[in-house]
N, C-alpha and C positions, 0 to 999 in steps of 0.2 A: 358678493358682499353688498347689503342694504349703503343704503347712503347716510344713514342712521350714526351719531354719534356714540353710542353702544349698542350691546349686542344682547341674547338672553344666554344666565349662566343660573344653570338649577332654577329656572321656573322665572328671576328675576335680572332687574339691568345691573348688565356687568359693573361694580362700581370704581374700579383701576382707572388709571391715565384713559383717557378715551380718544375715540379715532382722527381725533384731527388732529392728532400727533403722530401719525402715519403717513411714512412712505409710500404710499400704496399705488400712488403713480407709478416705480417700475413695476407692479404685477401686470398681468394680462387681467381679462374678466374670468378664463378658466382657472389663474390662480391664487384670485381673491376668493370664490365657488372652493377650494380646494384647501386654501388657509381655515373657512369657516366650519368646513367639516372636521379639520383636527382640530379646530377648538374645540368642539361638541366630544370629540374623542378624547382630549384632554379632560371637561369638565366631569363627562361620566365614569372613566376608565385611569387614565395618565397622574390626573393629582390628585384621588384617593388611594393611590399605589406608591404613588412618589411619600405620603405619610406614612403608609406600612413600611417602603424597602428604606426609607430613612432610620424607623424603632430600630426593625429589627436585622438589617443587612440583606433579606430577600432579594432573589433576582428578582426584574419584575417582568417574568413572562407574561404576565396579562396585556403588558403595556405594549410589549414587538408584536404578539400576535395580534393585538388591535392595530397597531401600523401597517403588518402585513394586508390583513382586512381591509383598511383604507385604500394600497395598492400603495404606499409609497415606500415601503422598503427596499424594494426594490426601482426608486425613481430614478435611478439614474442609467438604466436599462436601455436600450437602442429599443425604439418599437415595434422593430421586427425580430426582435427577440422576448416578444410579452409586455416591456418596461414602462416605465411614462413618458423615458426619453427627454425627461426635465432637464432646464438647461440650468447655469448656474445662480439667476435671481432666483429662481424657482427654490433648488436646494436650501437660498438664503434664507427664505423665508419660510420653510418647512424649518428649517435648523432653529430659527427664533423663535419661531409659534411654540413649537414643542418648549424650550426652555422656559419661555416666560408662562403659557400657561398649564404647561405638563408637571414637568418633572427633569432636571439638570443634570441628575444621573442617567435616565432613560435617553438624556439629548445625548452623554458622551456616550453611550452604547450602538448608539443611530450614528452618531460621528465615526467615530472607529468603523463601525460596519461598513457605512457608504465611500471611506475613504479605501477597505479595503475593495470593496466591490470596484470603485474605479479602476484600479489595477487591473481585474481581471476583463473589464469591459475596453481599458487601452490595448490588452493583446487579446482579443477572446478571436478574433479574423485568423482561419484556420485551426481552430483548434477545438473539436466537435464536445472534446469533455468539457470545459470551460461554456463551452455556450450551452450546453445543456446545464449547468448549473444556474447561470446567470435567468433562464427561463423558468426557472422556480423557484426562484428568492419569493417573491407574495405567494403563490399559491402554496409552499410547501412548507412556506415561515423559515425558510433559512439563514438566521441571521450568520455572519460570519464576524470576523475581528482583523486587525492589523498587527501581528507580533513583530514588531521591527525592534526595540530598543534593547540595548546592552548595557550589560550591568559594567562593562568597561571602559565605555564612554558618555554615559549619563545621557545631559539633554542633546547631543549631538548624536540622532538617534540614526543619520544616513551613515554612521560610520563604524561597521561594525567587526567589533575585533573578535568574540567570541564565536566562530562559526565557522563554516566551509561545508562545501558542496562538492562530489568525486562523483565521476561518472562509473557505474558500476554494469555490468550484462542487462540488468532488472529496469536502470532507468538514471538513478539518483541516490546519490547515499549523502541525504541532508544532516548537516550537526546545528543545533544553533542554542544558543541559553536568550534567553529574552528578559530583562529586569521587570517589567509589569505586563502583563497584557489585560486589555479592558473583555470583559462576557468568559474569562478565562474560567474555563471546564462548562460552560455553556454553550459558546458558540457552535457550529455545527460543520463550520468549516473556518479555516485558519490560511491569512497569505505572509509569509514570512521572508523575508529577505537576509541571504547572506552572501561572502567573496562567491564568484565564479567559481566553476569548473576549469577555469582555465588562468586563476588567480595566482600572479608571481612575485605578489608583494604589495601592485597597487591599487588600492581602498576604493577606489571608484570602479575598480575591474568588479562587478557586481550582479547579484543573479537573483530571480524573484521567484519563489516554488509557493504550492497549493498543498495545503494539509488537511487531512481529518480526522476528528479527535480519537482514533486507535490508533494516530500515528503521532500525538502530544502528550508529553505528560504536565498536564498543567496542575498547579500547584493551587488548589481550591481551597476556599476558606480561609486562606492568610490575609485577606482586607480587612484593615480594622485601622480606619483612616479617620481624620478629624469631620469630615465630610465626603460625599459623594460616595454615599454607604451601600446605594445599591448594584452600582457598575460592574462588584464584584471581581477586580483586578489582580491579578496573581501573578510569580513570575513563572513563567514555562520554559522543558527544557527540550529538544528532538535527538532524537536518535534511528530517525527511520531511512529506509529504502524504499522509495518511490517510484511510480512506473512514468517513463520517456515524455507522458507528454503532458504532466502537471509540474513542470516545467512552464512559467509565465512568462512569454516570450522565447529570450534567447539567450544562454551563456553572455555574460557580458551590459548585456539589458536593462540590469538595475539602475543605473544613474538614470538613463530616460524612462523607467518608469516613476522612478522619486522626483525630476525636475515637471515633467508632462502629466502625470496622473497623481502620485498619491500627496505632493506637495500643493497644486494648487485648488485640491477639493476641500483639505484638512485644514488651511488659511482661511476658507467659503465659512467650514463650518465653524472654524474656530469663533471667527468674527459672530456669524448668527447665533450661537450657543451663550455666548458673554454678554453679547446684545441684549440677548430675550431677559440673559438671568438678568441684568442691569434696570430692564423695562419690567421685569416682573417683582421686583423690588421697592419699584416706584408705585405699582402696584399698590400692594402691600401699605406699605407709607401709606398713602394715601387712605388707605382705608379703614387707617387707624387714626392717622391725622380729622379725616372728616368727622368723623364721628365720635373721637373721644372728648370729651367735655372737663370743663374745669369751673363746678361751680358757683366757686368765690367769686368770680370773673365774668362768668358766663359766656367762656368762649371756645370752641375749638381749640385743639392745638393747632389748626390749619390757618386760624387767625393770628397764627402768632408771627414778626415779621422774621424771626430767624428764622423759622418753619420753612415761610415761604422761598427765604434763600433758600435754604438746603437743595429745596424739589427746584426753584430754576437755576441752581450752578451745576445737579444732576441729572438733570433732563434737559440741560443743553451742553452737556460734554458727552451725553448718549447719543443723544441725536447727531451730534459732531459723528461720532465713530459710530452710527450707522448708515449715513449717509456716503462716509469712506467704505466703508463695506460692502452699500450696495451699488456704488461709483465701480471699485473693482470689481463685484461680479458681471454688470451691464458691459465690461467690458471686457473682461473674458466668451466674454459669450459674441460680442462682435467680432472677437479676432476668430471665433471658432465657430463661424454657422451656425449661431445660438447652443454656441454648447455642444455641440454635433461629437460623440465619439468615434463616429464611423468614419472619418478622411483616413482616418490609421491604416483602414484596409489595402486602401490603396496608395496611401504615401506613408509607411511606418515608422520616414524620420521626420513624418512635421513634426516643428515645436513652435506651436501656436503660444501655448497657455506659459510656454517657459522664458518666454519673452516678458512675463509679469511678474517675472518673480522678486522682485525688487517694490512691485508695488504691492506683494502678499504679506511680507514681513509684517509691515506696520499695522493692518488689519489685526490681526491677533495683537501684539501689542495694546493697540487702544480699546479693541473690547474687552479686553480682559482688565486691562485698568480702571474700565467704564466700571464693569462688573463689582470690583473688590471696591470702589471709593462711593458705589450708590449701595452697596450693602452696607457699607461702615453709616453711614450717615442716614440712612433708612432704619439702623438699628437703634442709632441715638434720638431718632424722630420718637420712635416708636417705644421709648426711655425702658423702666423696667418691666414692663409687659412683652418687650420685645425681643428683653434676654431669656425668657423666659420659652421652654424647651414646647409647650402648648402654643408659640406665636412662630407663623412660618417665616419669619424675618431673620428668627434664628437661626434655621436649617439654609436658609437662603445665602446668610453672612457665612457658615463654612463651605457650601458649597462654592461660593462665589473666588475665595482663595486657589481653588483648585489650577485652575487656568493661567493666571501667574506662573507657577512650576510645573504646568506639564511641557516636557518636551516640544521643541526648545522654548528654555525659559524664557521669560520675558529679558532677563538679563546678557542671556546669549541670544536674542534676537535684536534689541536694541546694537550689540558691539558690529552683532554682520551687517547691521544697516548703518553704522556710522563710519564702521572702516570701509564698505563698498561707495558710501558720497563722497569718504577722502581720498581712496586711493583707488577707485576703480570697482569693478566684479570679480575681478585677478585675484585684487587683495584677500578677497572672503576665503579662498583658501581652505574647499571645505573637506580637503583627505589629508591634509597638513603634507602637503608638498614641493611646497616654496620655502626655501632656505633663505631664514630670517640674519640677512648677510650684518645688520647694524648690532645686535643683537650676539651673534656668534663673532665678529670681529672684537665687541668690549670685552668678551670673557678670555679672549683668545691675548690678548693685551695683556691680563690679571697674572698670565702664566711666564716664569721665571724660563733660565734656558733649560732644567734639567726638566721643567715641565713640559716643554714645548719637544724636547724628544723625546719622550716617554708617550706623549699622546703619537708625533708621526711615525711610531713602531707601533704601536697600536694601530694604529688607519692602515699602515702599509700591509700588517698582519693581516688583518680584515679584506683587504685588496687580492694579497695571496687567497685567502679564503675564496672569495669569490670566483676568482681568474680558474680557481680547481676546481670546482664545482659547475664550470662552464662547460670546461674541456674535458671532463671526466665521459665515461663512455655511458652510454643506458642501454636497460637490458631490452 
């Protein structure tokens, strides 16, 4: 990257927020070199597809295989497996470049992919199928997806009630229903998580399997979303038998791969994704604010001084939550040998990254609040030209909503971080297995005496149930 206050976009200087409003102190010089390429891959490829898969709902396969081409679909790859072996600022700022000057659907496509990819790159040690896929993510354009969410517990997407997994002769006899999944009937390969093999009730007993799409039935064509029209989201349902060793990890597994792998990459992107859309907004603004004129006056709307609030109360609550975001990635990447996936090999219970998870919350949080309050105010900059379906301010302001309610909402991520400052990390409580003793004693109060044995014939019945089912013989 020049030292250049902008850059070239189609022939002329970029005219958006310009570079000394950059972070670019955490890059390396390899990955400011590597920023500027996907801009150029944005300016020719990324954001004339981001206006087609906006019209008309397209996937925008031009966009991944330009990513793959780049070599960064596969960035999070060990490099002795092909990858770039990127560490987490690195991911940061792949994640925002692409938002702000790509495409916001192509970033949650890129998102989902690389979060599922991490998964398979935290167990790929010993496991010959998995590493041969991970070594042709770019060369073969493999993009994959994340189907983790239930339609039974909404944004609490680690806890999944519809599914299960039996160990069958052949390998795996996976079940699972999934509420949306992002590249759904695209993707080329699918990681899905449901209970263990060895699941006896509890939610965190959990297990992580590898899918491809003859063994999904994903429900295509049903996105028809306010925004983020090209992600092409569906929900999917399984029903296959899988062989022994697509299997990710180990019976049981799932919790350290959602705290160690697919939780604090999805945080990374989350932050970089809302960021970019929030800077690429500012963008925008700006490029309507400089330029559009008001005769009578003879002046900018950029001359105006509410204008000029607008852009510094929203480009410095961005800046705030990217500077959090990339504070948390520099420092994932310190606790983990700049990011290193390969300790797993040899120590498969580090939990490096799950020591952060208290500081990943709030990163999604603020960029995605960054994201929805510089679209709202970038739209009203940009008055009725900018409601208007011909101004990318508009496609920006629905897409920008997106991230607020994707899993987990912003609303269920604000409560896990205000009940874990008041009463601990205990408190978070995230398979609901703490017995809310204040809570069950008020209602238990409410009840008269012919209520109160009516319920302990009930529990005691329930107790027989059990006690029989313990001691009963198997065949």
């Amino acid at each position: 990257m020049t030292d250049d206050l902008t850059f070239d976009w189609g022939g002329s200087p970029y005219t958006g927020i310009n570079r000394e409003w950059e972070p670019d102190w955490f890059l390396t010089d390899e990955q400011r070199d590597l920023q500027q390429q996907l801009i150029e891959v944005c300016e020719k490829v990324i954001r004339p597809n981001a206006i087609i898969g906006d019209r008309t709902g397209a996937y925008p396969q031009k966009s991944v295989e330009a990513l793959a081409e780049l070599g960064v679909l596969g960035a999070v790859v060990p490099k002795k497996y092909g990858g770039r072996g990127e560490n987490n600022v690195g991911i940061m700022m792949l994640t925002e470049t692409l938002a702000r000057y790509g495409c916001p659907s192509t970033t949650v496509i890129y998102m989902m992919h690389m979060v599922a990819l991490a998964g398979l790159v935290f167990r790929a040690s010993g496991n010959p199928h998995i590493q041969d896929l991970i070594s042709r993510i770019d060369s073969d354009c493999l993009v994959g997806t994340a189907s983790y969410t239930d339609p039974e517990t909404g944004g609490h997407f680690w806890y999944p009630k519809v599914s299960s997994a039996t160990r069958v002769p052949q390998g795996w006899h996976v079940q699972k229903k999934a509420a949306w999944t992002t590249s759904c009937g695209y993707a080329k390969w699918y990681l899905t998580q449901t209970t263990s093999p060895d699941f006896t009730g509890d939610y965190s007993d959990l297990a992580v399997f590898l899918l491809y799409p003859d063994e999904v039935d994903a429900k295509t064509g049903q996105w028809d979303a306010m925004g983020m029209h090209a992600n092409q989201s569906g929900p999917v349902e399984i029903d296959a038998v899988i062989p022994e060793d697509r299997i990710v990890g180990w019976p049981g597994d799932g919790a350290a791969s959602n705290d160690e792998a697919i939780d604090p990459l999805a945080f990374v992107q989350y932050a970089g994704a809302y960021n970019g859309l929030a800077m690429g907004a500012l963008d925008v603004g700006k490029q309507h604010a400089t330029k559009r004129a008001h005769a009578q006056y003879g002046r900018t709307i950029a001359d105006y001084l509410t204008v000029q609030d607008a852009f510094g109360e929203v480009l410095s609550n961005t800046l705030a939550s990217r500077m959090y975001a990339y504070g948390f990635a520099k420092e994932l990447d310190d606790r983990t040998n700049n990011g290193s996936w390969e300790m797993y090999e040899t120590d498969p219970d580090a939990r490096p990254r799950t020591t952060m998870t208290q500081w990943s919350l709030p990163a999604k949080v603020l960029a995605t609040k960054a994201a929805w309050e510089a679209t709202d105010k970038m739209l009203q900059v940009c008055g009725g030209r900018g409601y208007s379906k011909s101004s990318e301010i508009e496609r920006l302001f629905r897409d920008g909503k997106a991230g607020w309610i994707m899993a987990p909402t912003n609303e269920v991520t604000r409560i896990l971080v205000g009940k874990w400052a008041l009463f601990g990390a205990d408190a978070v409580d995230w398979w609901n297995q703490h017995v809310d003793e204040p809570a069950l004693n008020n209602e238990l109060g409410k009840l008269d005496v012919d209520g109160k044995r009516d319920l302990a014939a009930r529990l005691l019945a329930e107790i027989a149930e059990d006690d029989a089912k313990r001691v009963a013989p198997t065949n």
